[in-house]
BASE-931274 format. One record per atom (N, C-alpha, C): residue number from 0; atom name; y, x, z. Coordinates in steps of 0.1 Angstrom, whole numbers, plus 5000, padded with zeros to 4 digits. Atoms other than C-alpha are relative to their C-alpha. Example, Ala and Ser with C-alpha at 12.3 -4.5 7.8 and 13.67 -1.06 7.14 Angstrom:
<marros>
@k 0 a N y 4988 x 5009 z 5000
@k 0 a CA y 4955 x 5123 z 5078
@k 0 a C y 5012 x 5009 z 5000
@k 1 a N y 4989 x 4991 z 5000
@k 1 a CA y 4989 x 5137 z 5071
@k 1 a C y 5011 x 4992 z 5008
</marros>
This chain:
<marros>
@k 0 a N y 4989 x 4991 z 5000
@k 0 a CA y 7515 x 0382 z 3745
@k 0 a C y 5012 x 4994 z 4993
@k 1 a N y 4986 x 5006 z 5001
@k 1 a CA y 7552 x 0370 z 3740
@k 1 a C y 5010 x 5014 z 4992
@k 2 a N y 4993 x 4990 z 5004
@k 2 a CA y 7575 x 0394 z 3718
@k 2 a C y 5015 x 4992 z 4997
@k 3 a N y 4992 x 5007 z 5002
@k 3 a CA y 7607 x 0380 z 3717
@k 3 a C y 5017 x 5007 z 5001
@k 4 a N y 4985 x 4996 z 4998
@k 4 a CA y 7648 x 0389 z 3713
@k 4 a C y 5010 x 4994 z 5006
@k 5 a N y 4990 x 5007 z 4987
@k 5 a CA y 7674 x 0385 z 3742
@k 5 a C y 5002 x 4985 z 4997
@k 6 a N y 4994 x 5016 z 5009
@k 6 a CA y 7690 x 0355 z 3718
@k 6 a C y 4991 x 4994 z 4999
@k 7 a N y 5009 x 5012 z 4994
@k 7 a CA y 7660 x 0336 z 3722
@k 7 a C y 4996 x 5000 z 5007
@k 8 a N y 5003 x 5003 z 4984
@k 8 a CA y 7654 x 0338 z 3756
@k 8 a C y 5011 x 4988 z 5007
@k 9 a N y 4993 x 5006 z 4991
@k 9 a CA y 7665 x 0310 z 3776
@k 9 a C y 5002 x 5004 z 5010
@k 10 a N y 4992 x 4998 z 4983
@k 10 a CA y 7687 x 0311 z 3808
@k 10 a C y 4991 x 5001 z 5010
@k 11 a N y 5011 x 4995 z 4989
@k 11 a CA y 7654 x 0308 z 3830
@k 11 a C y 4991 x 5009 z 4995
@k 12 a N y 5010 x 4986 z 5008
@k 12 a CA y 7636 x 0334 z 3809
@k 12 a C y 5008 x 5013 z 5006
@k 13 a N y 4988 x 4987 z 5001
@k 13 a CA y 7666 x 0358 z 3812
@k 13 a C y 4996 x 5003 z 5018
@k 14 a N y 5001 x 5003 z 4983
@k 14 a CA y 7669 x 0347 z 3850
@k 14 a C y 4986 x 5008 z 5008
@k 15 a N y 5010 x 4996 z 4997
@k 15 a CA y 7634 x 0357 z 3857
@k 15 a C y 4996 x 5013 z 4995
@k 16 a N y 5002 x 4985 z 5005
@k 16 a CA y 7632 x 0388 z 3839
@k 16 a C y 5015 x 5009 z 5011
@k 17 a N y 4991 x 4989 z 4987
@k 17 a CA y 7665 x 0402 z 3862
@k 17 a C y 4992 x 5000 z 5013
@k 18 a N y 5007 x 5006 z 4990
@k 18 a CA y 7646 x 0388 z 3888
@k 18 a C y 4990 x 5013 z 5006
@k 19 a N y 5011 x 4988 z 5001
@k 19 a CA y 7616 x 0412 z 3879
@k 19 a C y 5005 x 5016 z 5003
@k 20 a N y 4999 x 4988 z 5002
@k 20 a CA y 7634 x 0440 z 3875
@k 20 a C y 5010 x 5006 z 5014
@k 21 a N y 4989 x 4999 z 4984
@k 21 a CA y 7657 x 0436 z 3909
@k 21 a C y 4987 x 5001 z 5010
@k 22 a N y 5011 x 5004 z 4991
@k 22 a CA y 7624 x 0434 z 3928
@k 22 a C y 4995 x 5009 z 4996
@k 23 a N y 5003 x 4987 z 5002
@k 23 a CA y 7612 x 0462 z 3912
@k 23 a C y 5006 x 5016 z 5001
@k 24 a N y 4988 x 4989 z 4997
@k 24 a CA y 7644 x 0489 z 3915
@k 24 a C y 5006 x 5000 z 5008
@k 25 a N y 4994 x 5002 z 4987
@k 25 a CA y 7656 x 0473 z 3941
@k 25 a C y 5013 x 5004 z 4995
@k 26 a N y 4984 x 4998 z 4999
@k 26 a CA y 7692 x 0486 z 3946
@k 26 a C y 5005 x 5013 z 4987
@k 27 a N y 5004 x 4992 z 5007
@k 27 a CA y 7685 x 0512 z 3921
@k 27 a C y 5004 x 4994 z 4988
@k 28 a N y 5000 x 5010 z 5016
@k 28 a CA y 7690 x 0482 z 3891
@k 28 a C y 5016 x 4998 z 5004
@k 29 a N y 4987 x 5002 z 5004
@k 29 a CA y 7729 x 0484 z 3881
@k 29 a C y 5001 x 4987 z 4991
@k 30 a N y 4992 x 5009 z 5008
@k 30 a CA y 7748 x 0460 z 3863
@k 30 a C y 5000 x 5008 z 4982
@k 31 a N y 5003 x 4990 z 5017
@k 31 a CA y 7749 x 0486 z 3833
@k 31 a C y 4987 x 4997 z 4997
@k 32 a N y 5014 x 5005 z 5003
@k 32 a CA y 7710 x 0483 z 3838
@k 32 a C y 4996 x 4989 z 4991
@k 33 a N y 5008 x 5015 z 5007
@k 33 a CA y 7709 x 0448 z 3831
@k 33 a C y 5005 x 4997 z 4986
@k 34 a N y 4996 x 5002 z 5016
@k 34 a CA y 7733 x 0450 z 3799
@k 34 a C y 4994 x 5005 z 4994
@k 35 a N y 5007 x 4990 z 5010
@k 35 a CA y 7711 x 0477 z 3788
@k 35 a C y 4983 x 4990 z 4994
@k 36 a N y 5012 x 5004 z 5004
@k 36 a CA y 7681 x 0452 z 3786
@k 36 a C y 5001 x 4986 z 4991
@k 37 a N y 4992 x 5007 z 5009
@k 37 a CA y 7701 x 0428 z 3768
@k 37 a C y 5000 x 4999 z 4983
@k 38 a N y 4997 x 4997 z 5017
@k 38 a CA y 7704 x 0428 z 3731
@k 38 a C y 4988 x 5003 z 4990
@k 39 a N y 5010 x 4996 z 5011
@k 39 a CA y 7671 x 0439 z 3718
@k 39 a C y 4988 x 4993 z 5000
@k 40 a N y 5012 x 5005 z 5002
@k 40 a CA y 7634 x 0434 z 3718
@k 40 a C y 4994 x 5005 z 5014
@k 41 a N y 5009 x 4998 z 4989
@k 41 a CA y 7614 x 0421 z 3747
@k 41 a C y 4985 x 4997 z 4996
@k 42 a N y 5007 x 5003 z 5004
@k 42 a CA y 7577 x 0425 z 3753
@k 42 a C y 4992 x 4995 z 5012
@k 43 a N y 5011 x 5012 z 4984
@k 43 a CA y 7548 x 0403 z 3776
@k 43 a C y 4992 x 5019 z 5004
@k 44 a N y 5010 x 4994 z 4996
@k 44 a CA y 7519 x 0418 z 3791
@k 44 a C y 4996 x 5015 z 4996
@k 45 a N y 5001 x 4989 z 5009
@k 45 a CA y 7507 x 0445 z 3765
@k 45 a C y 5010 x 5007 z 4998
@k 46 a N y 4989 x 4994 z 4998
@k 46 a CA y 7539 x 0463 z 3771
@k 46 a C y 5006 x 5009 z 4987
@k 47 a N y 5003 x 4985 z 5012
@k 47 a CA y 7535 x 0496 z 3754
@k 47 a C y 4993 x 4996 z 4985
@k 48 a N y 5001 x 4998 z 5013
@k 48 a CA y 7515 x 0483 z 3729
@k 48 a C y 5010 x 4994 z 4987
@k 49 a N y 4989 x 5012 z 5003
@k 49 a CA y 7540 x 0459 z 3718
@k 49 a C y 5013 x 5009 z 4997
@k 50 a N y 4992 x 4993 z 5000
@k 50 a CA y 7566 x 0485 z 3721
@k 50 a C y 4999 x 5013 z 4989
@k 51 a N y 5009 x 4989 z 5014
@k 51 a CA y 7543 x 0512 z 3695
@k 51 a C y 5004 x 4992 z 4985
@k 52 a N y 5005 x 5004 z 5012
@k 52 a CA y 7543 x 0483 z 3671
@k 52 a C y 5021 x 4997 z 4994
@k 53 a N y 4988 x 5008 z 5001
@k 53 a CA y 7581 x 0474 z 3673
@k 53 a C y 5004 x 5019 z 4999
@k 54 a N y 4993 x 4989 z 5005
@k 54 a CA y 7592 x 0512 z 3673
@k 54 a C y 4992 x 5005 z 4983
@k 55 a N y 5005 x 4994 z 5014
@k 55 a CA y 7568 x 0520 z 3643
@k 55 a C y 5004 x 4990 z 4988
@k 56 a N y 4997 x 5013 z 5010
@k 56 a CA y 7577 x 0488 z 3624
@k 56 a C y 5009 x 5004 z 4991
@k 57 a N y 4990 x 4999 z 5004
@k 57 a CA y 7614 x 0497 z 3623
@k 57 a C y 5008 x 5014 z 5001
@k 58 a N y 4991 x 4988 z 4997
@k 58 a CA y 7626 x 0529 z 3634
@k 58 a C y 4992 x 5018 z 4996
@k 59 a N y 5008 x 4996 z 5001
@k 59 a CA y 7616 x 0562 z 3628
@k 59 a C y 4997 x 5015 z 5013
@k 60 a N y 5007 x 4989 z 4989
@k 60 a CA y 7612 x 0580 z 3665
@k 60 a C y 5007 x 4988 z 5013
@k 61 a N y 4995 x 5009 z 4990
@k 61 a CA y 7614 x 0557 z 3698
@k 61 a C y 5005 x 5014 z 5006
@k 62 a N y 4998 x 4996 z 4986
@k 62 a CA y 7627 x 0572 z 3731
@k 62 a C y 5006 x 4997 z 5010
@k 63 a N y 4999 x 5006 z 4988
@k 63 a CA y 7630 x 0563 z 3762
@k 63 a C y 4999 x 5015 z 5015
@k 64 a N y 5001 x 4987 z 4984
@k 64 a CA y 7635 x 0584 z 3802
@k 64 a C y 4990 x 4992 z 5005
@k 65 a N y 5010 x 5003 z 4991
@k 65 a CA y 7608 x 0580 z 3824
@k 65 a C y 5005 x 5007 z 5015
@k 66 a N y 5000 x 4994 z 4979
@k 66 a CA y 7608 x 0581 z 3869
@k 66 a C y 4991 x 5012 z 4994
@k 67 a N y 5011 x 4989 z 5001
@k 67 a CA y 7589 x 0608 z 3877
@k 67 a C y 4988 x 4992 z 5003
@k 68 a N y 5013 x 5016 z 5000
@k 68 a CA y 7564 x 0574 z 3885
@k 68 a C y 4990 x 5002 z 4988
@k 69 a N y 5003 x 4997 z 5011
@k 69 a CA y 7564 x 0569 z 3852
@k 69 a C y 4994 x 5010 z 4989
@k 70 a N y 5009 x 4991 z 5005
@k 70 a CA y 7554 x 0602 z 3835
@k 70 a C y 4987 x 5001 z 4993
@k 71 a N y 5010 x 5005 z 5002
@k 71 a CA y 7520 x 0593 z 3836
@k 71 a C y 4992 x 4994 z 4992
@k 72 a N y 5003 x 5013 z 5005
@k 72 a CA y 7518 x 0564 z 3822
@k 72 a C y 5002 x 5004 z 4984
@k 73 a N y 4997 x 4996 z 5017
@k 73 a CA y 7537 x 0572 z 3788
@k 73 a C y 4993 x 5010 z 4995
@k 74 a N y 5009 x 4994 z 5003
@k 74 a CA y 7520 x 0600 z 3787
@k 74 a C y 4986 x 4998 z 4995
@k 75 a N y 5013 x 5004 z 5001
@k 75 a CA y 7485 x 0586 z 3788
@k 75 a C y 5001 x 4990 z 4986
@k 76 a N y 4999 x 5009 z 5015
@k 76 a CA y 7499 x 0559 z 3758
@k 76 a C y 5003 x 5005 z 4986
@k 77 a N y 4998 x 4993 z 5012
@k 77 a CA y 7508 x 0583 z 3734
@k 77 a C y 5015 x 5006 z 5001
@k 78 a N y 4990 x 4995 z 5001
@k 78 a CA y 7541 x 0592 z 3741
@k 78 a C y 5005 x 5012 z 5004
@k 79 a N y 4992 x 4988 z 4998
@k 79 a CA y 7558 x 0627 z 3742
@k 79 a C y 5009 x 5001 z 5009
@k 80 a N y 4985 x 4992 z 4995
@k 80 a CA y 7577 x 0647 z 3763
@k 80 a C y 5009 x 5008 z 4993
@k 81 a N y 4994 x 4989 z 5008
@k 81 a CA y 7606 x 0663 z 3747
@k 81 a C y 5005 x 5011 z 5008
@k 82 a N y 5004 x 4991 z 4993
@k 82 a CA y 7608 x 0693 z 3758
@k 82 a C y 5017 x 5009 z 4999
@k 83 a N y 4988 x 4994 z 5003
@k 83 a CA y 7643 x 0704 z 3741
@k 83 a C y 5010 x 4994 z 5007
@k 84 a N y 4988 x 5006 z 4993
@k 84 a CA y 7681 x 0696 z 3754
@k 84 a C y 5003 x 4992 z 4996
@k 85 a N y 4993 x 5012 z 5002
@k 85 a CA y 7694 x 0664 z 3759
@k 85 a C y 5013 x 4999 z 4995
@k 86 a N y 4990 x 5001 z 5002
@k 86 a CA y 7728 x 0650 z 3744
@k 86 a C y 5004 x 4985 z 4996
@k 87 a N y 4997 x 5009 z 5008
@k 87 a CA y 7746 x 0617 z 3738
@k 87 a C y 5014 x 5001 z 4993
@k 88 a N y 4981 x 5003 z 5013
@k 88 a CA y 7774 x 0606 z 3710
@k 88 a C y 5005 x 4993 z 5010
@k 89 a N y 4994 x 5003 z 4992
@k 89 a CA y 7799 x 0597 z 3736
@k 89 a C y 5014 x 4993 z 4992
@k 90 a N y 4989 x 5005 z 5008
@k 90 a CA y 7834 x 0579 z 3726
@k 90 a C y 5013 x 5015 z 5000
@k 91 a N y 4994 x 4990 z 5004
@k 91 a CA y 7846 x 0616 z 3733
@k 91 a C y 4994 x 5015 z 4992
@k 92 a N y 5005 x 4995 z 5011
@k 92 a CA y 7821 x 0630 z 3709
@k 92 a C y 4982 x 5002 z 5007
@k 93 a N y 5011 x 4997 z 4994
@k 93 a CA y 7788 x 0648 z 3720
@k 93 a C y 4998 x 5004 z 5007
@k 94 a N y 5000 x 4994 z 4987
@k 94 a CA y 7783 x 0658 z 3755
@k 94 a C y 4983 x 5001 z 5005
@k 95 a N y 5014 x 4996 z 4993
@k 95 a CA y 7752 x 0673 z 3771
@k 95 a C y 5002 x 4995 z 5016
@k 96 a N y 5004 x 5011 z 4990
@k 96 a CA y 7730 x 0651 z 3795
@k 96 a C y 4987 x 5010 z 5006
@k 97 a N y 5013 x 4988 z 4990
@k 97 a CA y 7711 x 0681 z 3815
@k 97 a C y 4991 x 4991 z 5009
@k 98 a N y 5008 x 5006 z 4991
@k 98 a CA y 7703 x 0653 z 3841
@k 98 a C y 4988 x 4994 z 4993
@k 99 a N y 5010 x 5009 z 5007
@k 99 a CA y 7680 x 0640 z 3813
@k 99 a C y 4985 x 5006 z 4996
@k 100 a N y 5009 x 4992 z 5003
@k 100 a CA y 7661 x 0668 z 3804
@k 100 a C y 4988 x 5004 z 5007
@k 101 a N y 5016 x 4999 z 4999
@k 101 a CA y 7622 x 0669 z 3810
@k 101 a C y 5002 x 4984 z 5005
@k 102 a N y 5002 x 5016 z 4994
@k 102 a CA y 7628 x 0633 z 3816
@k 102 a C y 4998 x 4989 z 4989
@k 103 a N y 4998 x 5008 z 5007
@k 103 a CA y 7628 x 0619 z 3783
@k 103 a C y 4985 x 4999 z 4987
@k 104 a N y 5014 x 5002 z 5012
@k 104 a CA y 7598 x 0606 z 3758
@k 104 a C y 5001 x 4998 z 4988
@k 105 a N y 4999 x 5004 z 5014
@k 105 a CA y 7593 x 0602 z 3720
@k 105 a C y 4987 x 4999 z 5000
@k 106 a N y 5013 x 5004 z 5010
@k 106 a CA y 7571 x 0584 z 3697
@k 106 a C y 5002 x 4999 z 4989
@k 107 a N y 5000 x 4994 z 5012
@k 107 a CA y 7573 x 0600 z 3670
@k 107 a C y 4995 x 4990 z 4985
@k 108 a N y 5002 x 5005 z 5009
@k 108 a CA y 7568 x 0579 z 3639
@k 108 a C y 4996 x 5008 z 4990
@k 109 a N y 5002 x 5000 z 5011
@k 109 a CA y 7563 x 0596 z 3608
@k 109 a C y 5004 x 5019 z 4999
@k 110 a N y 4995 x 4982 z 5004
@k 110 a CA y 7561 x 0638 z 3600
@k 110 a C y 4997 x 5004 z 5014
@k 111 a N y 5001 x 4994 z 4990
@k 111 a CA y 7562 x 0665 z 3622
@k 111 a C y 5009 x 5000 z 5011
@k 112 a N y 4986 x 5002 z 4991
@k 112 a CA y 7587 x 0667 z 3650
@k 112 a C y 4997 x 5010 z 5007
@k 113 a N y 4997 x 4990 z 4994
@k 113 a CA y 7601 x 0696 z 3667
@k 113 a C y 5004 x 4995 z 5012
@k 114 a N y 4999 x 5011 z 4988
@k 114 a CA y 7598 x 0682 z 3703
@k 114 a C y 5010 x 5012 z 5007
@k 115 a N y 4993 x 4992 z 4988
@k 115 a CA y 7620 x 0715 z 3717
@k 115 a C y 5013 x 5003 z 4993
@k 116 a N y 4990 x 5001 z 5002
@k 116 a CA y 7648 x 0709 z 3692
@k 116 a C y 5011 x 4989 z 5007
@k 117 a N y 4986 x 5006 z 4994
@k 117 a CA y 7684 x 0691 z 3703
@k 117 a C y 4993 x 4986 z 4997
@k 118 a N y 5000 x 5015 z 5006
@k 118 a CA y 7679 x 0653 z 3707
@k 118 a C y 5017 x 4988 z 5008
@k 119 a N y 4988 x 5007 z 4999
@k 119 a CA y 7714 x 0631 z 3706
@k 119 a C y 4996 x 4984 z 5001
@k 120 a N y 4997 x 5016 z 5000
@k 120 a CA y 7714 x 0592 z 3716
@k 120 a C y 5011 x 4999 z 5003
@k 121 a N y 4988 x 5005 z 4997
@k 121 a CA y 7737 x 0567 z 3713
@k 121 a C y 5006 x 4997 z 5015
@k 122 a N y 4991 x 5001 z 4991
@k 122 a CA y 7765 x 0563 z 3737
@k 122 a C y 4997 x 4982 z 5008
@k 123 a N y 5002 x 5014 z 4990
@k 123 a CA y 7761 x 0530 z 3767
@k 123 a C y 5002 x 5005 z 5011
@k 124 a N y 4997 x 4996 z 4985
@k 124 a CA y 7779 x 0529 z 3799
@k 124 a C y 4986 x 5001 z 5008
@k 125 a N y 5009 x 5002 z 4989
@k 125 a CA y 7757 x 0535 z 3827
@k 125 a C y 4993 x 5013 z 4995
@k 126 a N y 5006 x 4991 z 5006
@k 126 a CA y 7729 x 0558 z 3824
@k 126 a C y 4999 x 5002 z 4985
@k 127 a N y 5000 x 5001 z 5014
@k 127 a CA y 7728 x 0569 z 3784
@k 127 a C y 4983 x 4995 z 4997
@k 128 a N y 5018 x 5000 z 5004
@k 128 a CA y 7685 x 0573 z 3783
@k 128 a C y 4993 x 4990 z 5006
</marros>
């Protein structure tokens, strides 16, 4: 397994990872998409688990939207549905993202969590979640 940050990926690393993910969403993979996968932490094989160790390391609640494909999957690895209203911090403040809602997952880090209270992410063109 490979865990690595955009800034060390080389040009055919990068290349092949758009690659993956245009062959996977097909027409469906925006240009916003691909900035959105940009900047942070990628993981190999072990996906999820790789992703458990990197949200628990540093943060203290992942979240991520799931297809309705998806669902499943996060489900079965430990991750939550939130069950409360969506919302992102926008550059014109906080606006509600209804299209988001029953679509979004947490991994809860540390304490209890109120999975049907308000949850706000940061603002990024394209889809926000």
């Amino acid at each position: 397994m490979q865990i690595a940050h955009t800034s060390d990926l080389g040009g055919d690393a990068l290349a092949a990872v758009r690659s993956l993910m245009v062959d996977a969403f097909g027409d469906q993979f925006t240009e916003d998409d691909w900035r959105h996968c940009l900047g942070g932490m990628h993981a190999g094989r072990t996906l999820m688990s790789a992703i458990d160790r990197i949200v628990r390391g540093g943060y203290e609640l992942g979240a991520l939207s799931a297809t309705d494909d998806g669902v499943a999957f996060y489900d079965v690895v430990g991750w939550r549905l939130w069950e409360g209203p969506t919302y992102a911090l926008s550059p014109d403040g906080v606006v509600r993202t209804e299209e988001d809602d029953g679509s979004v997952f947490v991994l809860p880090v540390s304490g209890d969590l109120d999975i049907t209270r308000e949850l706000t992410c940061d603002w990024r063109e394209g889809e926000v979640w």
